[in-house]
Structures are given as structure tokens and as C-alpha cells.
N, C-alpha and C positions, 0 to 999 in steps of 0.2 A: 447507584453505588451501594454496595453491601456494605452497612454498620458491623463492626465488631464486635465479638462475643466475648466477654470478660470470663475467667472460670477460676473458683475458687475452691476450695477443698477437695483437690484431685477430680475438678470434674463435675463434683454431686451439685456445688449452687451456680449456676450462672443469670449474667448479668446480657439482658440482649437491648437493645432499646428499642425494636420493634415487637418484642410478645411482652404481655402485660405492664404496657407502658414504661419497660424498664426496670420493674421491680424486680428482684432478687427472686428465681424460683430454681427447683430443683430439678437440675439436667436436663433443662430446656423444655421443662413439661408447661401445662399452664395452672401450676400449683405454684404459689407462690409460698416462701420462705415465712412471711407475716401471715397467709393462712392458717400453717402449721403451728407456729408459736399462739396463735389465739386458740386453737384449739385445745391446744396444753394450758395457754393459761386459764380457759375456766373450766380445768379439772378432766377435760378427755383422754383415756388411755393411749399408750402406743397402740395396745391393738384395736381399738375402737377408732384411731387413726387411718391403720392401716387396712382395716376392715371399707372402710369409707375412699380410701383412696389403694386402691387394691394395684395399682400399677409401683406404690414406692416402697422401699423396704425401711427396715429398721434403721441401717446405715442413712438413709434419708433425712430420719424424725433426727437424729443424732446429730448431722448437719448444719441442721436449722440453726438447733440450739449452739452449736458452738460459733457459726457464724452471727449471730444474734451475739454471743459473748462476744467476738471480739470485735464487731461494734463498738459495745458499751468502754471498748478497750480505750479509745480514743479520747483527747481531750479538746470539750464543746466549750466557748464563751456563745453567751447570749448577752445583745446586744438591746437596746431600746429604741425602734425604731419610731420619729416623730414624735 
């Protein structure tokens, strides 16, 4: 039985649960969405990005970042387990 492909910003992130465990990557590559953001966050350029992953484009990096925003969009309780 084929699992479904979730697809979020026209496309560019999806969610598969058979390529990278499920993780969020962009347009079914095996780059994921949280590779891209750590990239950025210690300081890698788009194009030092895009140099390194030579199949994504701009619209890509851009992606990430607003799928990663609208994450943080949500509201998380944490709870105390034991």
C-alpha cells in the first residue's frame, strides 16, 4: 500500500513517510527542509547553499524558511512527563 504525499507550498516542501523518515524535504528530493535551515543558521549564504545543492533553487531556500515560520506559527504546551 502506497503512503501519501502531504505537499505544502505549492509543491516545493513535502512530507512522504517513506524518504527521510518522514521529514519535511523539498520536492521529494532527499534534502531536507531542517538541513537547509541549519545551513542558514550558522551563517551559509543562499548561494553557498545553492552552490552545494546545485539541483534547488532560490525559491527553494525561501521555502524552508517560511515553512519553518509557519511552524513556529502554532501553539505548543509542554507537558511534564513522570
Amino acid at each position: 500500500m502506497k503512503t501519501k504525499t502531504e505537499k505544502f507550498l505549492k509543491g516545493r516542501i513535502t512530507i512522504d513517510p517513506d524518504l527521510c523518515n518522514g521529514k519535511p524535504t523539498i520536492r521529494g528530493k532527499r534534502i531536507t527542509v531542517q538541513t537547509i535551515v541549519e545551513f542558514l543558521s550558522v551563517g551559509e549564504s543562499h548561494d553557498e547553499i545553492l552552490n552545494q545543492f546545485p539541483s534547488l533553487d532560490e525559491s527553494d531556500i525561501q521555502a524552508c524558511l517560511q515553512f519553518a515560520s509557519q511552524l513556529m506559527d502554532h501553539k505548543y504546551m509542554l507537558k511534564e512527563i513522570a
